[in-house]
C-alpha positions in Angstrom: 6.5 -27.0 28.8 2.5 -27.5 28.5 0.8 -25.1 26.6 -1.3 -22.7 28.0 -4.5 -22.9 27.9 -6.9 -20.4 26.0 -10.8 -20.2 26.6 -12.8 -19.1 23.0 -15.8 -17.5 22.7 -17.5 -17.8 19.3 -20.1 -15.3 18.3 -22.6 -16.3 14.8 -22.9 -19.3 13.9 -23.0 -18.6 10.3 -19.1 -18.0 9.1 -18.4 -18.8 13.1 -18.8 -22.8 12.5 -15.6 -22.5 10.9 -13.8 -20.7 13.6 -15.5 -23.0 16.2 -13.9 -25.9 14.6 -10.3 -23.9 13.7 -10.2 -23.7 17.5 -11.0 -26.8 18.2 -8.3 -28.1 16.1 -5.4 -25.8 18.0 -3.9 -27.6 21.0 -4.9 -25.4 24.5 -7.7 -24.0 23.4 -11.0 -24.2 24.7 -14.5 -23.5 23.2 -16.1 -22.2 26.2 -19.6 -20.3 25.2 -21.2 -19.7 21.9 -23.8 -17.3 21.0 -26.7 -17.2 18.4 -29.9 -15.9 18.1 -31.0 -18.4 16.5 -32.3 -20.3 19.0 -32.3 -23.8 16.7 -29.0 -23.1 15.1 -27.4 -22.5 18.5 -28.1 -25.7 20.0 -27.8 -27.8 16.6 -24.1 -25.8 16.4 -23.5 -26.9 20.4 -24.5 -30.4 20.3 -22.7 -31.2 17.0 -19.6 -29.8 18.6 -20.2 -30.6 22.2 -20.5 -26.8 23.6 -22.8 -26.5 26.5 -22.9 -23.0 27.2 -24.6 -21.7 25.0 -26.2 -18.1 24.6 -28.4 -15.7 22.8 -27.3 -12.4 24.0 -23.4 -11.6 23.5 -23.0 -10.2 26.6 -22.8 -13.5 28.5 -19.9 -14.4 26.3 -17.6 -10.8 25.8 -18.5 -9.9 29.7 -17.3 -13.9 31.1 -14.0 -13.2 33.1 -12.9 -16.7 31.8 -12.7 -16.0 28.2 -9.9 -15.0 27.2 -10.5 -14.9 23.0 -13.3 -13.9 21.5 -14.3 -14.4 17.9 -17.2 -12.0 16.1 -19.1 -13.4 13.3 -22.2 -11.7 13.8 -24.0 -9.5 11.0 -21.8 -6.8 9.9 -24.2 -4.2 11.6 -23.6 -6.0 15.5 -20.0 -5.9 14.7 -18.8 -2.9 16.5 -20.6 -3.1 19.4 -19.7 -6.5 20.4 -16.1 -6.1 19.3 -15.9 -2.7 21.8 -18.0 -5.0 24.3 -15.2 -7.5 24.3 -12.3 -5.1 24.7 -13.8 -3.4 27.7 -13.6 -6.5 29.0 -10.6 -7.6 28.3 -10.4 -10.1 25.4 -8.8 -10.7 22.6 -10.6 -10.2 19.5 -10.7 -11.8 16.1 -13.7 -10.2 14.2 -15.1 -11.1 10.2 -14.4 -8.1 8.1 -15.9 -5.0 8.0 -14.8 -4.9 11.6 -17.2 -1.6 11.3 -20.1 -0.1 9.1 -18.7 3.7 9.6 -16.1 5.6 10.7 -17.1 6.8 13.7 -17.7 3.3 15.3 -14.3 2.3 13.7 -12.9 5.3 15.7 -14.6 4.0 19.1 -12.9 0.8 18.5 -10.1 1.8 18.1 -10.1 3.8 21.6 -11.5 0.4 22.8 -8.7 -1.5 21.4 -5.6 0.8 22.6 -7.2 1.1 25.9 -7.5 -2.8 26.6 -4.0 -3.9 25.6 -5.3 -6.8 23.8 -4.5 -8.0 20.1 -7.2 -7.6 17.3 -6.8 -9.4 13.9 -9.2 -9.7 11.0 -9.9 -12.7 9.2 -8.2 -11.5 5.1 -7.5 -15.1 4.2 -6.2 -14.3 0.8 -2.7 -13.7 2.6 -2.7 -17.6 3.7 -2.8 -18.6 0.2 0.5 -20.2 -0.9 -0.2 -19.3 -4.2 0.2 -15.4 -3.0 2.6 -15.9 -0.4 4.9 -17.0 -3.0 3.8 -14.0 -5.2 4.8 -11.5 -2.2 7.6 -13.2 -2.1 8.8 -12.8 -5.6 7.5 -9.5 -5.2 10.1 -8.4 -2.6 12.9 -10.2 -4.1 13.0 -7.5 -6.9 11.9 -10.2 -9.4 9.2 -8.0 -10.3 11.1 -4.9 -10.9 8.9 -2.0 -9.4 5.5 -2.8 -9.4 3.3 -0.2 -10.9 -0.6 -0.8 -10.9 -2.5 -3.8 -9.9 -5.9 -4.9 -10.0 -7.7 -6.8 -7.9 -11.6 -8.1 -8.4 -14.1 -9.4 -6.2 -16.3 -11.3 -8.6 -18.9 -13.6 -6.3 -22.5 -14.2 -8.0 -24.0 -13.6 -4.3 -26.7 -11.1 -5.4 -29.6 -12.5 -3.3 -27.5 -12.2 -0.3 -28.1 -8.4 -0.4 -31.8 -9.0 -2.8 -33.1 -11.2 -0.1 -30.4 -12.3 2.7 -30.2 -10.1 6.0 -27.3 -7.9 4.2 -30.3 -6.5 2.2 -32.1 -5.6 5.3 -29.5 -3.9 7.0 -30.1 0.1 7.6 -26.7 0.5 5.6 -24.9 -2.3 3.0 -21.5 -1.7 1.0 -20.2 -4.2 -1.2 -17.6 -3.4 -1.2 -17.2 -3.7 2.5 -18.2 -6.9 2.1 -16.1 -8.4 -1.0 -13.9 -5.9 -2.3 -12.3 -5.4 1.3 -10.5 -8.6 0.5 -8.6 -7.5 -2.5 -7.7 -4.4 -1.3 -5.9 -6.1 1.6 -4.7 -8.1 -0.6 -2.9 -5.6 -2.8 -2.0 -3.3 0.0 0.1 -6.6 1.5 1.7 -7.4 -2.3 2.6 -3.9 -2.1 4.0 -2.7 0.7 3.1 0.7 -0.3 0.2 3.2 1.6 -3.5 4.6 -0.4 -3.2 7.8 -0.1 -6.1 8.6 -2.3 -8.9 7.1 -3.6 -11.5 7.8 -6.5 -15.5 5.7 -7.2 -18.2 4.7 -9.3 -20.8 2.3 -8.9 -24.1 1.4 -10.3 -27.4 0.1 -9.2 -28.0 -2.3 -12.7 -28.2 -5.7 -11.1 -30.5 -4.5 -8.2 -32.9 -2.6 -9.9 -36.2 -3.5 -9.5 -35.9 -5.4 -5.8 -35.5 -3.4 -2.5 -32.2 -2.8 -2.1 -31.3 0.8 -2.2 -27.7 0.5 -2.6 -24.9 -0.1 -5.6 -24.7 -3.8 -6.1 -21.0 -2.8 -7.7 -18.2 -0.7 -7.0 -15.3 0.0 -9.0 -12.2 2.1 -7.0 -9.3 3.5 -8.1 -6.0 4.0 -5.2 -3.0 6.0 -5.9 0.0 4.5 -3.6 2.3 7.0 -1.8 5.0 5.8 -4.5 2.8 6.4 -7.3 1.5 2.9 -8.0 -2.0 2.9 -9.1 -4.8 0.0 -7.9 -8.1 -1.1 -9.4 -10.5 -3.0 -7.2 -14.3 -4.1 -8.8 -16.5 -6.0 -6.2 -19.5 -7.3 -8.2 -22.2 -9.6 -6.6 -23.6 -10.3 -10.2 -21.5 -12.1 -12.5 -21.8 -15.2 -14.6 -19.1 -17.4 -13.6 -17.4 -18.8 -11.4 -16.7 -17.6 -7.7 -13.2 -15.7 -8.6 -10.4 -13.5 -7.1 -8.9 -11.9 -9.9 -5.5 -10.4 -9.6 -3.4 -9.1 -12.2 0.0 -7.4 -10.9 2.4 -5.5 -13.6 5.7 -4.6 -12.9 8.5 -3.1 -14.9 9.9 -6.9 -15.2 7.1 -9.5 -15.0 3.5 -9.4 -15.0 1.2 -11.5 -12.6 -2.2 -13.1 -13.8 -4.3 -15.2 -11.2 -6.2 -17.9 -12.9 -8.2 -20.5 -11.2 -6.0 -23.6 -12.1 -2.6 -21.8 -11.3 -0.9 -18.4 -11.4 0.9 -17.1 -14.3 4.1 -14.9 -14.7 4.5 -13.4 -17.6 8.4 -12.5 -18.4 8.3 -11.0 -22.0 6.0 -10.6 -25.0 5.8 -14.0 -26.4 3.5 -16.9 -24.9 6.2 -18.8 -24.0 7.8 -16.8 -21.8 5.2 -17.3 -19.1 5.5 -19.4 -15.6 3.1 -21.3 -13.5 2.6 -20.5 -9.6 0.2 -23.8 -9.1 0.6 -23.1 -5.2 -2.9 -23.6 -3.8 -5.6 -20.8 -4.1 -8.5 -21.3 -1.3 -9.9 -18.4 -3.0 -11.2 -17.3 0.6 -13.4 -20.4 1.3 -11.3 -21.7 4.2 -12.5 -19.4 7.2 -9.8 -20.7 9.6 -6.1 -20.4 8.1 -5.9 -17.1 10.7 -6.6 -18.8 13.5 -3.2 -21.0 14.2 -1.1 -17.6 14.3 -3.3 -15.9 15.9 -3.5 -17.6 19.1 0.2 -18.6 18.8 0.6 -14.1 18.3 -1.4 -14.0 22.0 0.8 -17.1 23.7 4.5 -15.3 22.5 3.1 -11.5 23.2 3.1 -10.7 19.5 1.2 -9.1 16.7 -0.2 -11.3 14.1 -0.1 -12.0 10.6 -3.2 -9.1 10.3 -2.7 -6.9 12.3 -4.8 -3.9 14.3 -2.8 -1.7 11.7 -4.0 -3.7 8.7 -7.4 -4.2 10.1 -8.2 -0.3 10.7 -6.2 1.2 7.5 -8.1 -1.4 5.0 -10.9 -0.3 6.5 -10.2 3.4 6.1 -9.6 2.9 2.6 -13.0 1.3 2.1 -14.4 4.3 4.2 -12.5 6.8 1.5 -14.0 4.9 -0.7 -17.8 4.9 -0.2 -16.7 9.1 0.4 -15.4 9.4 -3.0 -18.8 7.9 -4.2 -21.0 9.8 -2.6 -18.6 13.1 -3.5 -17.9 12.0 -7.2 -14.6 13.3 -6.8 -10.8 11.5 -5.6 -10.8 11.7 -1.6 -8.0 11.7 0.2 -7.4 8.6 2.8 -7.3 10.1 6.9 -6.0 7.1 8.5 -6.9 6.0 12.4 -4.2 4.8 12.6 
């Protein structure tokens, strides 16, 4: 049986290289149109990869009857409005997080999405990492015992992307839309478990002085429906080394990401530890999504991230920015 065939619109050209090339590598699929306004980066991006159609206004790529997928990789700000664009018009959409800026244009995509009977996915890489595939794994076994607080840090030193870079120049910018978004997904997979409530701080330290107007980091605090407790810090500051740290304690064994391997700690002495040394892209390989998710369209499934996953992480982050602003715990209303 030949493998149907798949026509793939690629929106940015930034991030959406990578997914240009993911779908390029996937037998029956088709790069059809891409679309930047950058005028030079649009035709450098469609004669490296052979792309002839080629396009600075969206439109001619979510409105094309013969796309079937599109992929969004715009600035965060576009996001909404191209990704409602291309369900009104039937497509399939995979869209780099924040799939929305605020709530209210989450909520019109949402009505976009349920009335179009397409699939949406986000691109949360951190769950195609074998190194916390395995973890989950353990995780559900029971190995872990109950797990009862985790902590998850977004520590990137990215600071002139919102000092100088187009994130800076944005009406609105959240960090932790931006970074952070990527642990909390993260723990909310490990766990299993629903925020219910969520509590802020932030400060302004790093960004003082230049002209953006917003906290350069967040720190939140979730509560899970079962009581666990998360931690999440995005910071765009720090000296070191592009990191995703992720400690996990259970009542049995404790989980500490390192950069060389994962450790599991089973009891109080420093030999009672185990390695996880499973790969850990650390979020830098932009297409791991992309197989399952055109396999989820060919076999009428959901995929790995799913429209759930995509609108409750972004709730939380929502609850989040709330709880800052109110200096008080918020509870999370979910879309969905």
């Amino acid at each position: 049986m030949s493998t149907p065939q798949l026509k793939v619109g690629v929106i940015g050209l930034g991030v959406g290289e990578a997914h240009l090339r993911g779908y390029q590598d996937i037998e029956g699929c088709e790069i059809r149109s891409i679309c930047d306004f950058d005028l030079d980066r649009l035709n450098e991006i469609g004669d490296r990869y052979g792309v002839d159609r080629r396009f600075e206004d969206y439109r001619r790529v979510t409105e094309d009857p013969e796309i079937d997928v599109v992929s969004i990789c715009s600035y965060d700000d576009a996001h909404a409005e191209q990704v409602i664009s291309a369900f009104r018009h039937d497509k399939h959409v995979m869209v780099e997080k924040p799939i929305a800026l605020h709530r209210s244009e989450a909520e019109d995509i949402f009505r976009a999405f349920e009335d179009s009977g397409k699939l949406l996915t986000s691109n949360f890489v951190l769950r195609e990492s074998p190194r916390f595939i395995e973890l989950k794994a353990r995780i559900d076994s029971g190995e872990f015992g109950k797990v009862y607080y985790m902590e998850g840090d977004y520590l990137h030193q990215i600071l002139s992307k919102i000092t100088e870079g187009w994130r800076g120049r944005m009406a609105f910018y959240c960090t932790l839309y931006g970074g952070g978004i990527h642990l909390i997904d993260l723990m909310r997979w490990l766990s299993g478990v629903e925020i219910v409530e969520v509590q802020a701080m932030g400060t302004d330290i790093l960004v003082q002085n230049t002209t953006y107007t917003y906290d350069d980091t967040i720190v939140a605090l979730m509560k899970c429906s079962d009581g666990t407790l998360l931690k999440s810090a995005t910071t765009f500051g720090p000296m070191r080394p592009k990191f995703h740290s992720l400690n996990v304690y259970g009542t049995n064994r404790t989980y500490v990401n390192e950069l060389a391997s994962g450790q599991i700690y089973t009891g109080l002495s420093g030999d009672d530890v185990q390695a996880i040394s499973g790969g850990y892209q650390g979020g830098d390989n932009k297409t791991v999504l992309l197989p399952d998710f055109i396999s989820a369209i060919r076999e009428g499934r959901k995929p790995l991230v799913s429209e759930v996953d995509v609108f409750r992480v972004m709730d939380i982050c929502f609850t989040a920015w709330d709880a800052l602003q109110k200096k008080c715990a918020v509870k999370v209303d979910y879309i969905i």
